[in-house]
N, C-alpha and C positions, 0 to 999 in steps of 0.2 A: 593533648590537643588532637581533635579528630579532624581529619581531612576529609575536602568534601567531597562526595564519588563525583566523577564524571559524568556527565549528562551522555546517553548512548543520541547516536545521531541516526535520524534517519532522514529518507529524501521522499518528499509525498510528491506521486507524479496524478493529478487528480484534475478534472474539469475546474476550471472556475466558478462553477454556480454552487460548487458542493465541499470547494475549501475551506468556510468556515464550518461544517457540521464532522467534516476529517479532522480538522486541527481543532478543534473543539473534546473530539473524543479521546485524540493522542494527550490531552492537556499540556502542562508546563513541567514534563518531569522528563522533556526529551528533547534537543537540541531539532528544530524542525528547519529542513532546506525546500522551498518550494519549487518545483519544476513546474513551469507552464507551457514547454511541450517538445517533443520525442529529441528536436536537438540540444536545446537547455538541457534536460535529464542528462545526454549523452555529454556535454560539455563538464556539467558540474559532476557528474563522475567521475570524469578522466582526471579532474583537478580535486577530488579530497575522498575519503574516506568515510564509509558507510556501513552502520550497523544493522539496516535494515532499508526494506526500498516498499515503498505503500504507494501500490496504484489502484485510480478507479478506470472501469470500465470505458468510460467515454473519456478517457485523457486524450488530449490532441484531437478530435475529430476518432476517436474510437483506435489509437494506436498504443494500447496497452501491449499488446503484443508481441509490435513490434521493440518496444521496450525491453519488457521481458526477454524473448530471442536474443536482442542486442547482449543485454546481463551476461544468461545461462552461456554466450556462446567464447564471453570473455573471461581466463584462466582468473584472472584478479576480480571482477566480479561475483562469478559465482558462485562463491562462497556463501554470499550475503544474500540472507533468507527474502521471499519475496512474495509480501502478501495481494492481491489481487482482490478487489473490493465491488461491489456491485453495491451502490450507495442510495441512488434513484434513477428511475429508468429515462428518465427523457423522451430523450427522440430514438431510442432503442427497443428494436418489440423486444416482447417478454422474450421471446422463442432462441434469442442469441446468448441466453444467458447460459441457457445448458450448451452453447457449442462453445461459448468461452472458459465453461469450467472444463470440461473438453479439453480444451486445448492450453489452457493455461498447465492444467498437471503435466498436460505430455510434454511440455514444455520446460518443467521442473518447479512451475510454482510451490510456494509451502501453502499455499493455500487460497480458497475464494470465498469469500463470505458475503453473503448476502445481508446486507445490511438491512434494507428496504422487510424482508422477511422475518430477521431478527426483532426488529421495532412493533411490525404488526401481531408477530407472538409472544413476547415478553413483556413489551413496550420498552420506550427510552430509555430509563433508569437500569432496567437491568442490563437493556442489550451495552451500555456504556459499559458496567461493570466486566461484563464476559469480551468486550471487543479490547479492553487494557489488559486483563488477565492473557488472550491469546497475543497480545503484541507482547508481555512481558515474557510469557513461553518461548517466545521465536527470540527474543534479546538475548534469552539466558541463554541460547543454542550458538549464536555466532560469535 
């Protein structure tokens, strides 16, 4: 009899206009907790256990950041790998995007991926493939 693995959990801290196209690409092969903003995130932390942390750029009014910082600056967070996402631009110029990837590294992000870019040079189909394959890389890591 084979046991069935674990589903790895992660916590998508992401705008609301852009949760189904996040939870859409993470599919059903991963335990997903929705954060809809900077204190949710920091509550549902303190209370359970994460394999990974998936934010977009405009969570909460643009406090990805502050998110992240929160993570990186807690001994029991940061641990847990923490991808950084730029999904669709909104109501964000383009120009914030290189100061977020900026500061997301020095911050200790595993990384920022341009989604929005991925999609208009691959298109859909593939960027889905390579955005599961990097999320399975960061799982196998924590």
């Amino acid at each position: 009899m084979h046991s069935v693995p674990q589903k790895k959990k992660i916590l998508v801290a992401v705008a609301q206009d852009v949760l189904e196209i996040i939870t859409g690409l993470l599919g059903p092969d991963h335990e997903l907790c929705v954060a809809t903003s900077l204190h949710h995130a920091q509550t549902v932390l303190s209370q359970a256990s994460f394999d990974l942390i998936v934010g977009g750029a405009r969570f909460d009014d643009s406090r990805l950041l502050d998110l992240l910082q929160h993570c990186k600056s807690d001994q029991q967070l940061a641990r847990i790998p923490f991808l950084c996402l730029w999904i669709k631009q909104g109501k964000l110029p383009r120009d914030t995007f290189r100061d977020l990837v900026l500061a997301s590294g020095a911050l200790g992000a595993a990384g920022f991926v341009d989604l929005e870019q991925w999609d208009r040079q691959y298109g859909p189909a593939t960027t889905a493939v390579e955005f599961r394959k990097l999320v399975a890389s960061l799982l196998q890591g924590s």
